[in-house]
N, C-alpha and C positions, 0 to 999 in steps of 0.2 A: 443468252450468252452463257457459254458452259463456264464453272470453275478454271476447267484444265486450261485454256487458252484466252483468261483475260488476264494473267499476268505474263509482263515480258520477258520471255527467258531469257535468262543470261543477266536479268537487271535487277541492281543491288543498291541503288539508289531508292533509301527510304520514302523519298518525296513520289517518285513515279510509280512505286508501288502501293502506296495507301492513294495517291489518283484512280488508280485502277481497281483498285477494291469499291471507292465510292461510285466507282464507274457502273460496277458489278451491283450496287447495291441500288442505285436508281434502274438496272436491268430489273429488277426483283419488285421495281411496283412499291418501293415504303415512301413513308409520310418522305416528302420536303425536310420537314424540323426536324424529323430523326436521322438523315443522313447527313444535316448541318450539323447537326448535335454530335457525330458520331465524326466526322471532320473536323471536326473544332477540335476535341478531345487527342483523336489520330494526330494530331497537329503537336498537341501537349505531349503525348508520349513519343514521338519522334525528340521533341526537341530534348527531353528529358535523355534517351537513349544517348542521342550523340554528347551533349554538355555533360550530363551528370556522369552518366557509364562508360560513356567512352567509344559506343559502339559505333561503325559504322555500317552493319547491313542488318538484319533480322533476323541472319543465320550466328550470329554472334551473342545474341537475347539469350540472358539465362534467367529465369525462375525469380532469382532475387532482383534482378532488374526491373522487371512487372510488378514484384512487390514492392519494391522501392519506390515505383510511380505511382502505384495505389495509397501508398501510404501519404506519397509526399503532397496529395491531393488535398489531404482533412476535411474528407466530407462524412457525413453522415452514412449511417450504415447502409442504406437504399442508393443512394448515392453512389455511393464507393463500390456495391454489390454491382448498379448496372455500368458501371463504366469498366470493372470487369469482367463482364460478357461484353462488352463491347469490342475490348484487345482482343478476349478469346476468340470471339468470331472472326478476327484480324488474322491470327495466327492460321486458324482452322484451314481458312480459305486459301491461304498461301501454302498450308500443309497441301490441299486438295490439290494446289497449282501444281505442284512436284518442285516450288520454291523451297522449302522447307523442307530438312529430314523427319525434323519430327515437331510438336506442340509444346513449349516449356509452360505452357499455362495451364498444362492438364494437370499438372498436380496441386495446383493452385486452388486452395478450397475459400471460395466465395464467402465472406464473412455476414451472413444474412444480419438486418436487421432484430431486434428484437420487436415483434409487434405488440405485445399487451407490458403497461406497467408492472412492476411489483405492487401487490398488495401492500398497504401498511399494518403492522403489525398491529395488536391487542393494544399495547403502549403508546405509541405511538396516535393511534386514534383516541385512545384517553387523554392524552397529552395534547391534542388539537382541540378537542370539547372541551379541555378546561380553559384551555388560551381564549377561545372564542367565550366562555360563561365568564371573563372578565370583564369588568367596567359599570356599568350601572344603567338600573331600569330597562326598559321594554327593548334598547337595541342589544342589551347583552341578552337579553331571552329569546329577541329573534335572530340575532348570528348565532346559536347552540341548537335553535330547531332545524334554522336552515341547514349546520352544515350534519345536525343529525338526519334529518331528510336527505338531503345528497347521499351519505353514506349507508343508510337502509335502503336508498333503493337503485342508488348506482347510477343515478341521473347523471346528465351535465349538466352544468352552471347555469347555460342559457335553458336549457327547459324549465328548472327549475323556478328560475328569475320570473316567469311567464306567469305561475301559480296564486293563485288568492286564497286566501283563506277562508272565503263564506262559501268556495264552489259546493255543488252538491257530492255527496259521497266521501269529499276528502274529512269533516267529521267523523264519519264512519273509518275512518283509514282509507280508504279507494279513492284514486284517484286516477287521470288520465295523463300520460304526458305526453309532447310531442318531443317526437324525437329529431335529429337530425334532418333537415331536408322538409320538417313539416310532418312527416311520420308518425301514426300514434304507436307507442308501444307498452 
């Protein structure tokens, strides 16, 4: 099914035209869950269009509209990033249709996730080793090695947990952990 002739010209009714995109999108061979998933949401910014904005067709969508729905979603940055390529692709397609003059989601820049933590600082990790070298006897000396172990070598929690102390090499300093999934690294 080509772009140009899966929506209906002349039709400005939000509900038959995001039908016809998912119509378009099970053309294209994707998962089941994704084009639910992608329905569901279409569903969400329709109804947000009309209630919140005011709008009645898709030629009336301005820029702050999408952002208003992205916003008014409060999801996580992965989240919120893919449900904004989801309208885009919304948009794109009805551009493609010759529904649309133009994309207002193009200037919309995708607010990616952050994927790695901040570091904690010098301070901040001295101030965690001494909270932890509170209390008394052998469990204040093993919560200050464990979380100095985590912190020298960047483990996670649960690899770490896994560790014994009489293994071979870990005296020496070397040690094996398993990573993630069973992985050594």
């Amino acid at each position: 099914m080509s772009t140009r002739t899966a929506v209906t010209a002349g039709s400005d009714d939000f509900a038959v035209q995001v039908a016809e995109y998912i119509n378009y999108l099970r053309s294209q061979a994707l998962s089941r869950g994704y084009r639910d998933e992608s329905q569901r949401l279409l569903r969400r910014y329709v109804d947000h269009l009309r209630d919140a904005a005011g709008r009645t067709t898709f030629a009336e969508v301005t820029e702050a509209d999408v952002d208003g729905f992205i916003g008014s979603l409060r999801l996580s940055g992965q989240s919120s990033f893919e449900s904004l390529c989801a309208i885009r692709r919304l948009h794109r397609f009805m551009l493609a249709a010759k529904v649309l003059a133009r994309d207002v989601t193009a200037g919309i820049l995708p607010r990616r996730p952050k994927r790695l933590p901040r570091a904690l600082s010098e301070a901040q990790v001295e101030e965690l080793l001494e909270a932890a070298g509170q209390g008394a006897g052998l469990l204040r000396l093993r919560d200050r090695a464990l979380l100095e172990f985590l912190y020298a070598t960047g483990a996670r929690a649960s690899g770490a947990a896994g560790r014994r102390c009489r293994e071979p090499g870990l005296a020496d300093g070397v040690g094996l952990l398993r990573g993630k999934g069973g992985t050594g690294a």
